[in-house]
C-alpha atoms as a printed R data frame, in Angstrom:
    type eleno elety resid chain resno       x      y       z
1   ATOM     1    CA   UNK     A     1   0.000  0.000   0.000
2   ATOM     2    CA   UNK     A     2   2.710  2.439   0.655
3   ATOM     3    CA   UNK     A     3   4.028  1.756  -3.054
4   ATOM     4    CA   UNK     A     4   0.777  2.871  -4.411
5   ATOM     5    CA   UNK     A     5   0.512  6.152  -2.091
6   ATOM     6    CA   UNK     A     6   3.956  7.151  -2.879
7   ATOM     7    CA   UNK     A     7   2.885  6.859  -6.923
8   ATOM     8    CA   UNK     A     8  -0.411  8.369  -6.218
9   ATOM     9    CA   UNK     A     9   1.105 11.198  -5.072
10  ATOM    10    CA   UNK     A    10   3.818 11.820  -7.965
11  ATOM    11    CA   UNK     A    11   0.778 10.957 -10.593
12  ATOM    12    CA   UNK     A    12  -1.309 14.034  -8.582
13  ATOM    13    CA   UNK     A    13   1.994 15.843  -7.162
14  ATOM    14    CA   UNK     A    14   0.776 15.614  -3.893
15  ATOM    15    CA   UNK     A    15   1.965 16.688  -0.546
16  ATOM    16    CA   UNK     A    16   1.420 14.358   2.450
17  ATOM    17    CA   UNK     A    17   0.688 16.158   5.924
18  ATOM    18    CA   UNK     A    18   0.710 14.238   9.228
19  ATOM    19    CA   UNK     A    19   0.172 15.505  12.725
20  ATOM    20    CA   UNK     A    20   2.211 13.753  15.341
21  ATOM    21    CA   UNK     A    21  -0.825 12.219  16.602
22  ATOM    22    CA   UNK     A    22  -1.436 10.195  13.879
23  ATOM    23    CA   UNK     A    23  -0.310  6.687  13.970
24  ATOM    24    CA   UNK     A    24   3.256  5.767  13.174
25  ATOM    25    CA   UNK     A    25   2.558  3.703   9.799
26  ATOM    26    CA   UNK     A    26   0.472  7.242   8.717
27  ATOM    27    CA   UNK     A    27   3.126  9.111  10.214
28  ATOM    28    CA   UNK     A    28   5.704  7.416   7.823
29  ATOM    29    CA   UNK     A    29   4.282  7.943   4.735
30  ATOM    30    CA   UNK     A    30   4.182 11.802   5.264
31  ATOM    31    CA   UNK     A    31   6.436 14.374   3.525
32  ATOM    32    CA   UNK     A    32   6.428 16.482   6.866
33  ATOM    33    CA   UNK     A    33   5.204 15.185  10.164
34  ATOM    34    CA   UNK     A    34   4.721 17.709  12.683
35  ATOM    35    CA   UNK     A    35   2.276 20.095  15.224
36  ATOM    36    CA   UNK     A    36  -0.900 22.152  13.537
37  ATOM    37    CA   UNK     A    37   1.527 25.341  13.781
38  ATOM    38    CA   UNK     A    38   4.093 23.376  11.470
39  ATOM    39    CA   UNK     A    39   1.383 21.815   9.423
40  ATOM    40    CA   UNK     A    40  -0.271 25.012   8.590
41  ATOM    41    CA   UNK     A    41   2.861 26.575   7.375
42  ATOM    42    CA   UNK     A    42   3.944 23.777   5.321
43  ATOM    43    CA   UNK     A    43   0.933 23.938   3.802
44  ATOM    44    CA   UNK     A    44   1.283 27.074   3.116
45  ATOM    45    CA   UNK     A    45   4.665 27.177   1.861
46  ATOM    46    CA   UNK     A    46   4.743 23.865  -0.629
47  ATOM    47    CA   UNK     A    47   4.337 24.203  -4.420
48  ATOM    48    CA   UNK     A    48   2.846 21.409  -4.701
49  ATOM    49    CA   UNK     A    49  -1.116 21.920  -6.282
50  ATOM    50    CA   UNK     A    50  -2.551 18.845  -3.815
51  ATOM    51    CA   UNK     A    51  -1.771 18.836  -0.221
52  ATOM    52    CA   UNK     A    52  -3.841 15.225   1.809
53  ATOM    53    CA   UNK     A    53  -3.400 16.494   5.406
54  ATOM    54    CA   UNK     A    54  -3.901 13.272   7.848
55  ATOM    55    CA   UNK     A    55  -4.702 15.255  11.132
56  ATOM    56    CA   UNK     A    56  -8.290 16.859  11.988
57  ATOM    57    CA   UNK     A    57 -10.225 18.364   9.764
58  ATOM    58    CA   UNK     A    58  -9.581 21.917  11.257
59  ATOM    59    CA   UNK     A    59  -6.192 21.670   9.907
60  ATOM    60    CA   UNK     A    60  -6.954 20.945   6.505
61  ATOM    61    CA   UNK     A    61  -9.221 24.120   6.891
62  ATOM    62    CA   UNK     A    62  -6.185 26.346   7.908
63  ATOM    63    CA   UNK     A    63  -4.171 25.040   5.170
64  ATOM    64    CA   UNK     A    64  -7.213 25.876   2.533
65  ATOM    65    CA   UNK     A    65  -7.656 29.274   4.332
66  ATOM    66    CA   UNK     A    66  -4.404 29.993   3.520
67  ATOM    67    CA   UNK     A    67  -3.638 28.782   0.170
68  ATOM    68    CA   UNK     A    68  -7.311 28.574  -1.364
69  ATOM    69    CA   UNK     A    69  -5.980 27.813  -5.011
70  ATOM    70    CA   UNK     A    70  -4.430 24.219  -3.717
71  ATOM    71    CA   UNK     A    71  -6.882 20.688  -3.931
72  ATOM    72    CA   UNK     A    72  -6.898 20.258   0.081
73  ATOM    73    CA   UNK     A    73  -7.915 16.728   1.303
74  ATOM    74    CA   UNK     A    74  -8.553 14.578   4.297
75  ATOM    75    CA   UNK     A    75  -8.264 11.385   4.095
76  ATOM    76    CA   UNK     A    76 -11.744 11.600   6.313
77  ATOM    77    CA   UNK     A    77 -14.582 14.152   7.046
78  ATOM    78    CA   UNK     A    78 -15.487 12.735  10.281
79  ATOM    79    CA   UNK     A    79 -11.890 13.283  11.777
80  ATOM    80    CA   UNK     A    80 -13.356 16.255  13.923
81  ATOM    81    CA   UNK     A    81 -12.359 17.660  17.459
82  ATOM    82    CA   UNK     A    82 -14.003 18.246  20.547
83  ATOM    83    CA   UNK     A    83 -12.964 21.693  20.743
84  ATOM    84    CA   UNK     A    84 -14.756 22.385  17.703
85  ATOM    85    CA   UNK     A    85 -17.916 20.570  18.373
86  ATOM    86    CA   UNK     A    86 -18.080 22.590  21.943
87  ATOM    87    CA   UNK     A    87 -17.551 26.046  20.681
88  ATOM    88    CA   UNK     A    88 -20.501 26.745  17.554
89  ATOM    89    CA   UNK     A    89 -20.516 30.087  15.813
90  ATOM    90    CA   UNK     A    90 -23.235 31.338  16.872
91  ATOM    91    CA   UNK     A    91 -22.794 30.946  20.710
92  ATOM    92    CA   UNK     A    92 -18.960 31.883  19.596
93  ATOM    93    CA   UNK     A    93 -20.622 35.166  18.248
94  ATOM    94    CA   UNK     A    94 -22.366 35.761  21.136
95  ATOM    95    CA   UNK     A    95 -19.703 36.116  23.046
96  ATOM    96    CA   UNK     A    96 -17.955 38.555  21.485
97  ATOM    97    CA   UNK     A    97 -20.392 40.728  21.332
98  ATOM    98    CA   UNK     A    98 -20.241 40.895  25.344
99  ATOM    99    CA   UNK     A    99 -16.991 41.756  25.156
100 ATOM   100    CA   UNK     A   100 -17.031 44.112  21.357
101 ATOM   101    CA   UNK     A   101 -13.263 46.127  22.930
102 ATOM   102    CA   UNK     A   102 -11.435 42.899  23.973
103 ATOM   103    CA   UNK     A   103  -8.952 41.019  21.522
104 ATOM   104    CA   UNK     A   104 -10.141 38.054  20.761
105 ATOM   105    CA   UNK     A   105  -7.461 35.200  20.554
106 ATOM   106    CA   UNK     A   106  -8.326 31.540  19.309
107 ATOM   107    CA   UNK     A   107  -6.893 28.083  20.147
108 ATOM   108    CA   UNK     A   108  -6.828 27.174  16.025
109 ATOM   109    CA   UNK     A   109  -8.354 24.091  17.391
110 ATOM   110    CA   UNK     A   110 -11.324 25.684  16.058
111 ATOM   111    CA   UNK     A   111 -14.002 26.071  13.172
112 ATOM   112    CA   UNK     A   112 -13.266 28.169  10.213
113 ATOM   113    CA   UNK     A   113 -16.456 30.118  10.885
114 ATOM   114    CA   UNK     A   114 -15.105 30.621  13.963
115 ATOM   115    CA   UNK     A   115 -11.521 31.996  13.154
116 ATOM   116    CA   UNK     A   116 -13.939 33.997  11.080
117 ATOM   117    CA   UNK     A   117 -15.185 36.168  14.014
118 ATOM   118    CA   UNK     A   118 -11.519 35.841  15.869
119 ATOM   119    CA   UNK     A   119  -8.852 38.835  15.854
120 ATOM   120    CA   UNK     A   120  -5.583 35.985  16.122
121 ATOM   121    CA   UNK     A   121  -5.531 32.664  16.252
122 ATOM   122    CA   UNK     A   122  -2.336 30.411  18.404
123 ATOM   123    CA   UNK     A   123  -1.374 27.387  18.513
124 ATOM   124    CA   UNK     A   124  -0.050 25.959  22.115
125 ATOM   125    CA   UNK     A   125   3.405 26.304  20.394
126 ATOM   126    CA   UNK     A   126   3.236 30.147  19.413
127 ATOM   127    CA   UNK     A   127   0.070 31.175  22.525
128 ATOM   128    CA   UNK     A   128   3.138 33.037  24.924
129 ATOM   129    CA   UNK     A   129   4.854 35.077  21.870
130 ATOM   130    CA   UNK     A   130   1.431 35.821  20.911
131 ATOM   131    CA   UNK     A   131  -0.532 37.018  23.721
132 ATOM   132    CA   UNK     A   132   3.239 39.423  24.880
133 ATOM   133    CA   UNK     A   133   2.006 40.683  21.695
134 ATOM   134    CA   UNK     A   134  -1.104 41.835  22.613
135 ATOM   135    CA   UNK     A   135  -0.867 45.510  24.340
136 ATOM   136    CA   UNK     A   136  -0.503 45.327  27.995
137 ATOM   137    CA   UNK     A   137  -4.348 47.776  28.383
138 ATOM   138    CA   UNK     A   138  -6.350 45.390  26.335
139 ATOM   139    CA   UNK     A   139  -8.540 42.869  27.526
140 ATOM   140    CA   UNK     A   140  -8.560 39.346  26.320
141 ATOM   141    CA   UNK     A   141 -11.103 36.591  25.114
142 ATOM   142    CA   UNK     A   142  -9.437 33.337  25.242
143 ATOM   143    CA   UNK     A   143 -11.031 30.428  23.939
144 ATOM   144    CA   UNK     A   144 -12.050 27.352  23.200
145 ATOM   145    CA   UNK     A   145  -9.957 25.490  25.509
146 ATOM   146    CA   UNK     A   146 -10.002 26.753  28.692
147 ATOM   147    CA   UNK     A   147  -7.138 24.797  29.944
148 ATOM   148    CA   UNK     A   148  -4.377 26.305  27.604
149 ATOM   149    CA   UNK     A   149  -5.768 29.823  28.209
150 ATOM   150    CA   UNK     A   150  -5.874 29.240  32.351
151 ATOM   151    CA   UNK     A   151  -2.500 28.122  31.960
152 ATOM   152    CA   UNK     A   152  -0.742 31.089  29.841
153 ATOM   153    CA   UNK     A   153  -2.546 33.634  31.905
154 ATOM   154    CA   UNK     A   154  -0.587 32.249  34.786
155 ATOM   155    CA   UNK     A   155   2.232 31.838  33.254
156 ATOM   156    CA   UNK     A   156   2.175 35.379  31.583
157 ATOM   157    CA   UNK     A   157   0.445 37.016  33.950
158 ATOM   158    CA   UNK     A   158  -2.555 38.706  31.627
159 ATOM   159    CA   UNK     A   159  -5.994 38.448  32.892
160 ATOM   160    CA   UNK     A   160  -8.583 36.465  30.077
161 ATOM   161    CA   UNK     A   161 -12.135 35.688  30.163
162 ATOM   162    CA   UNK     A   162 -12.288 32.014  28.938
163 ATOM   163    CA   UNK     A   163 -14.691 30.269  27.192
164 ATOM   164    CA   UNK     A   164 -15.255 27.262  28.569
165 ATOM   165    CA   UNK     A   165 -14.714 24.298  26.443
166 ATOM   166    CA   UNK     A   166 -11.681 21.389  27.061
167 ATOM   167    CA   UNK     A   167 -10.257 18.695  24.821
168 ATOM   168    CA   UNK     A   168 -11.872 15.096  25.255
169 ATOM   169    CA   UNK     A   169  -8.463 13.414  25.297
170 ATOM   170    CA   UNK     A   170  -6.354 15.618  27.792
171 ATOM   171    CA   UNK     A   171  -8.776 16.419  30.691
172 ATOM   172    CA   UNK     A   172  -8.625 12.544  31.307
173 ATOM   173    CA   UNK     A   173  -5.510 12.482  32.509
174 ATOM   174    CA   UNK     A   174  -5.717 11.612  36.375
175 ATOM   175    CA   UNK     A   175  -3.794 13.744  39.008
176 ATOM   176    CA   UNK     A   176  -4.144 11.290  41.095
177 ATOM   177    CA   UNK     A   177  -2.341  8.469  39.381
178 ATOM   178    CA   UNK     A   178   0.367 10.407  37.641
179 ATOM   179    CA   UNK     A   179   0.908 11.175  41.779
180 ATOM   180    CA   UNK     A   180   1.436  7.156  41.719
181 ATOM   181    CA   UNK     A   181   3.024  6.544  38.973
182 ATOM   182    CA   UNK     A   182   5.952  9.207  39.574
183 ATOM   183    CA   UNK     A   183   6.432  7.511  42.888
184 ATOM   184    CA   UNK     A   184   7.097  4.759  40.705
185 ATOM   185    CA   UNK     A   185   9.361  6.151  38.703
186 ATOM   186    CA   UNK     A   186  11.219  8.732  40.553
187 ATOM   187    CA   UNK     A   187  14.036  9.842  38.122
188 ATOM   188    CA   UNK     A   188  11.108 10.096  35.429
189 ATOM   189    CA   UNK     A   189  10.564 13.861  33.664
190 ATOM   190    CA   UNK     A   190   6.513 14.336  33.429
191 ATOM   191    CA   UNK     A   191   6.030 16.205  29.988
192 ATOM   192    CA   UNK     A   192   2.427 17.502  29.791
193 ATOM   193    CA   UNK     A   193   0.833 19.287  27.159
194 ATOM   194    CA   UNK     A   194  -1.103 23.105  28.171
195 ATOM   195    CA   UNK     A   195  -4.322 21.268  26.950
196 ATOM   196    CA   UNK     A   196  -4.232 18.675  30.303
197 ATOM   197    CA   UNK     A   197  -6.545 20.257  33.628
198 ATOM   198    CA   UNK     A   198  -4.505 22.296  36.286
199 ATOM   199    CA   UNK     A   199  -4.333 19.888  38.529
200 ATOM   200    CA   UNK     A   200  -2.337 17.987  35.964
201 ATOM   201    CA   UNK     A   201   0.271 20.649  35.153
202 ATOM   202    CA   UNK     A   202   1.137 21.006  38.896
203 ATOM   203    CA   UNK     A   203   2.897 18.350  38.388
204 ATOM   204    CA   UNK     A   204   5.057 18.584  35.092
205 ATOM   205    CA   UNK     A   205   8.126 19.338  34.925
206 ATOM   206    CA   UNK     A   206   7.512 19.985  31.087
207 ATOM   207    CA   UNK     A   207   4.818 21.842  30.174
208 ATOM   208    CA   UNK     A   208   4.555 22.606  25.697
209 ATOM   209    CA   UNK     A   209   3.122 21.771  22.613
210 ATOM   210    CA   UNK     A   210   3.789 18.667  21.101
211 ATOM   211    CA   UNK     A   211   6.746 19.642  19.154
212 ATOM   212    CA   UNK     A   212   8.568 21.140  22.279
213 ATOM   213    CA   UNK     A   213   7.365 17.548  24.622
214 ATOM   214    CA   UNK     A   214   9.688 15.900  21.453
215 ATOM   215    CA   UNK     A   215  12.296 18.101  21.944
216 ATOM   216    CA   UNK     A   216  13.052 17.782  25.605
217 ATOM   217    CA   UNK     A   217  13.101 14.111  25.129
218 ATOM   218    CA   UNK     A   218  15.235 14.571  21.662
219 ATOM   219    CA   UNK     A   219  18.051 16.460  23.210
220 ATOM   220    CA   UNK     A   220  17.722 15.750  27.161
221 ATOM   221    CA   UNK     A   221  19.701 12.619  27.316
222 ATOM   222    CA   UNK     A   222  20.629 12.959  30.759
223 ATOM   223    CA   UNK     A   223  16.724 11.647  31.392
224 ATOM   224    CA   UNK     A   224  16.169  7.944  30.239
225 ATOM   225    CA   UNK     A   225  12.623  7.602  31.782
226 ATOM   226    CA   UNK     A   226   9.582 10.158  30.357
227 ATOM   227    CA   UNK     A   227   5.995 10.319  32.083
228 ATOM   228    CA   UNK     A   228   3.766 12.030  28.599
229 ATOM   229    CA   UNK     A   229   0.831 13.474  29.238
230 ATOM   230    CA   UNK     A   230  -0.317 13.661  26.035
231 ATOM   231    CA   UNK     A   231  -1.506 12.010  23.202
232 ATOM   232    CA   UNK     A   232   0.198  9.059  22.425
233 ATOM   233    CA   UNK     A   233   0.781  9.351  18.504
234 ATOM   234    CA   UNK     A   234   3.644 11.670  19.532
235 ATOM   235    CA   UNK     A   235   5.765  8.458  20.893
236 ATOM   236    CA   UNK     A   236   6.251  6.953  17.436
237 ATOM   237    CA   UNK     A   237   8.644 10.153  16.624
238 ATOM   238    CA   UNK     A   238  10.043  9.980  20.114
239 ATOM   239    CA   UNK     A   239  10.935  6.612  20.083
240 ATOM   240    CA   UNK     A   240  12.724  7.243  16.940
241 ATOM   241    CA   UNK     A   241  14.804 10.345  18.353
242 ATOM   242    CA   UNK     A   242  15.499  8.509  21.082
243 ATOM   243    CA   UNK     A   243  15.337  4.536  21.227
244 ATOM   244    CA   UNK     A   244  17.323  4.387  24.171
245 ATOM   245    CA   UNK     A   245  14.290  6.745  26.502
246 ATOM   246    CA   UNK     A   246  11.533  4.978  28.164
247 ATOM   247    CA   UNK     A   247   8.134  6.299  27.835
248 ATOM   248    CA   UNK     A   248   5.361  5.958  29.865
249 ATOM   249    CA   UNK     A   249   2.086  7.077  29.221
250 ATOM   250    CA   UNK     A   250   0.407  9.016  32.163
251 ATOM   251    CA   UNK     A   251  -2.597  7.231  33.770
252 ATOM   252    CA   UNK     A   252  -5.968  8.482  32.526
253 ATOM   253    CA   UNK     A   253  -8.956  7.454  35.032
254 ATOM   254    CA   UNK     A   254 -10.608  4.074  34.402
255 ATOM   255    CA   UNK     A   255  -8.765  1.143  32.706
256 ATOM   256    CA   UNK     A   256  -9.779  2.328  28.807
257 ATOM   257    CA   UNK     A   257  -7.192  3.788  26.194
258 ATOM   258    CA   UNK     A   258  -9.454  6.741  25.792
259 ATOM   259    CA   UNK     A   259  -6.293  9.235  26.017
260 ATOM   260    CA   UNK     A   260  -6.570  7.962  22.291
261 ATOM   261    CA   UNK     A   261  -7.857 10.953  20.022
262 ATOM   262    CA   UNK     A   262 -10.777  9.054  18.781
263 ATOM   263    CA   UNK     A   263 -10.930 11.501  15.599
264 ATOM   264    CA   UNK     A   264  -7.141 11.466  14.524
265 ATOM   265    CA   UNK     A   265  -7.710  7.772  14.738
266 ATOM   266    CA   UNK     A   266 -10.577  7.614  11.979
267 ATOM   267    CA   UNK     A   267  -7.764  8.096   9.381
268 ATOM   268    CA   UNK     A   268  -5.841  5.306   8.273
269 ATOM   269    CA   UNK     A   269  -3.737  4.213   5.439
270 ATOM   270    CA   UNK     A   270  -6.490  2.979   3.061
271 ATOM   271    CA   UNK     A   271  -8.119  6.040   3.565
272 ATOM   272    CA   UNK     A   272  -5.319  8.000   2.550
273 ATOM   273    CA   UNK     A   273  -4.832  6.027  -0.870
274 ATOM   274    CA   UNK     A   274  -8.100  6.497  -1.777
275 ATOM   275    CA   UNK     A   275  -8.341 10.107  -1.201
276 ATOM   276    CA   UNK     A   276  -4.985 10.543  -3.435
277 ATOM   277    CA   UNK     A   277  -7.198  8.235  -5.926
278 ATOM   278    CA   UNK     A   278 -10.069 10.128  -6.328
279 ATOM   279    CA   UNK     A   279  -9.045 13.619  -4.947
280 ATOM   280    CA   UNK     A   280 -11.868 13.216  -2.522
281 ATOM   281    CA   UNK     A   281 -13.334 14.377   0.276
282 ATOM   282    CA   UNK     A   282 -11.917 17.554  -0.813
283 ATOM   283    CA   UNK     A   283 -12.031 20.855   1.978
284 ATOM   284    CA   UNK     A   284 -14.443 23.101  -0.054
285 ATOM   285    CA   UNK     A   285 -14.863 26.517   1.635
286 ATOM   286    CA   UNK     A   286 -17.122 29.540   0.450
287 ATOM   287    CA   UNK     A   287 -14.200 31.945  -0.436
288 ATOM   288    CA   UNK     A   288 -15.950 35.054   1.301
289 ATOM   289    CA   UNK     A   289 -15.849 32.777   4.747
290 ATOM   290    CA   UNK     A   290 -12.112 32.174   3.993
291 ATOM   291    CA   UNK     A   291 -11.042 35.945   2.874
292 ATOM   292    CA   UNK     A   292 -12.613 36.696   6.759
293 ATOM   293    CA   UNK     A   293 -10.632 33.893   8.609
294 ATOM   294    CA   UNK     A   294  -7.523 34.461   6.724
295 ATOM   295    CA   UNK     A   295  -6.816 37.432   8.986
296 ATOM   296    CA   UNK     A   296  -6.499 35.890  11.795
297 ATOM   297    CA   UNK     A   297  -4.111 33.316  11.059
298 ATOM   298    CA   UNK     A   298  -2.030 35.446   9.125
299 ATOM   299    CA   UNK     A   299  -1.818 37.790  11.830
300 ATOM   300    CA   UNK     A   300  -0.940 34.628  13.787
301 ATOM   301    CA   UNK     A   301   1.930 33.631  11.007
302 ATOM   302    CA   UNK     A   302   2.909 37.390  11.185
303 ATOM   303    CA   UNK     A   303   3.650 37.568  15.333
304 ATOM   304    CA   UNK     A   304   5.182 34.169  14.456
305 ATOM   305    CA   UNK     A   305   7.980 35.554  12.221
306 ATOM   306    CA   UNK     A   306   8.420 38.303  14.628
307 ATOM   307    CA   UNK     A   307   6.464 41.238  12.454
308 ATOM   308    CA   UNK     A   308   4.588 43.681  13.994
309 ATOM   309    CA   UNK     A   309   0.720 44.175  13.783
310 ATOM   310    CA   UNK     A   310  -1.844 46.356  14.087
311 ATOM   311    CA   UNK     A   311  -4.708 45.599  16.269
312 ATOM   312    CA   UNK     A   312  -8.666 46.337  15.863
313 ATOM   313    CA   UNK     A   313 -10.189 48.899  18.245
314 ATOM   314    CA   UNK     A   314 -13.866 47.070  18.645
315 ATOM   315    CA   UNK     A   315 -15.429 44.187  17.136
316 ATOM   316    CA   UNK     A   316 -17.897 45.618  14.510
317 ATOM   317    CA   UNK     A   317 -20.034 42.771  13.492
């Protein structure tokens, strides 16, 4: 099967996306393998007229946003996120328009109608360099997960009113047991992602996005033993940086493997031939929808690469 991906996509030119959650055999067929920051500006960036991106289907939307001439696919529809289910547009609206003078910044775990209504959107690897962007006077709307934004206005010290949504996969982690399980293994690092509850966090001695968990274990090799409190897609590249680490996954509560993103999981390698086969399901957008979210990921690529913006007094709609 990986013969015939690899000539689908020099018959179509393609460009294979895969976010670290994805499993390994997905993960290995991908041109570039990496966090929905990285993903989004690889899509971006590439040449190449058809990108597949094997992630969520919020992904593929920020790679059509911002390249709307490419053939975007998934390899399926379904591959959705909680985050996105538990923040519509129109309740999304609605709370805006409480707070019309605030900037509104959005986790791009998020809809494109949405990102529509949203001033910048972060990622958990860009969220710090983008809210010290924000002036110091202006209030700040942080949403959907309420985690990440609880955690950077800790950590930076800015006040936010949070919507109050959570991804499915990281408030399961238990305190509780990852309490145990350090006891356990006492010369273990804990790497948690910003996504995982408070009570979580307190205990990390690692808290990042998924591309900065793989880098502590990629170049800290003083640790052998890592506690990840995250998804566990993200091993298959860590075991590869570093075959010598252990990894542990951090206890959820109950006995299942629901720390599993059910939706990143939909996608598999059949699926991925076939979409390269018949160009489908394809991420059709109406273009006036994506000429309004574009702004605010490209004022998130722009903070990114360091340039300055300008921000908007009120929210008008």
């Amino acid at each position: 099967m990986n013969a015939r991906i690899e000539a689908l996509k020099r018959q179509h030119n393609a460009l294979i996306l895969a976010h670290f959650y994805e499993d390994g055999a997905i993960q290995d067929v991908a041109d570039h393998v990496g966090d929905s920051l990285f993903l989004a500006q690889m899509g971006e960036k590439t040449k190449n007229p058809v990108v597949l991106l094997a992630g969520v289907v919020f992904m593929a939307e920020s790679v059509k946003i911002l390249s709307p001439e490419k053939t975007v696919l998934v390899p399926d529809v379904n591959a959705g996120c909680s985050l996105v289910a538990h923040s519509p547009y129109e309740k999304y609206l609605a709370w805006r328009r409480e707070h019309r003078d605030a900037i509104c910044v959005t986790y791009v775990n998020s809809s494109a109608e949405v990102k529509s209504i949203t001033d910048v959107c972060v990622t958990s690897s860009n969220a710090e360099k983008i809210i010290d962007a924000i002036p110091a006077g202006r209030r700040i709307l942080f949403g959907p997960d309420r985690n990440l934004g609880r955690y950077l206005s800790k950590k930076l010290g800015r006040e936010m009113i949070l919507w109050p949504g959570a991804c499915e996969v990281h408030i399961l982690f238990s305190a509780r047991k990852l309490f145990m399980l350090k006891s356990e293994h006492p010369q273990a690092l804990i790497l948690a992602h910003p996504e995982c509850d408070e009570t979580v966090l307190q205990f990390a001695d690692v808290v990042g996005s998924t591309s900065r968990l793989l880098s502590e274990v990629e170049k800290n090799t003083s640790v052998r033993e890592f506690i990840v409190a995250t998804e566990p897609g993200i091993f298959h590249q860590m075991q590869k940086a570093r075959p010598d680490a252990t990894l542990i996954q951090a206890p959820v509560e109950g006995s299942c493997a629901c720390n599993e993103c059910p939706y990143m999981k939909l996608n598999t390698l059949a699926k991925i031939e076939h979409a390269l086969e018949t160009l489908k399901p394809e991420v059709r957008l109406k273009p006036q929808l994506m000429v309004q979210a574009r702004t605010s990921l490209e004022r998130m690529m722009a903070i990114t690469r360091g340039d300055s913006v300008t921000w908007p007094k009120t929210f008008e709609l």
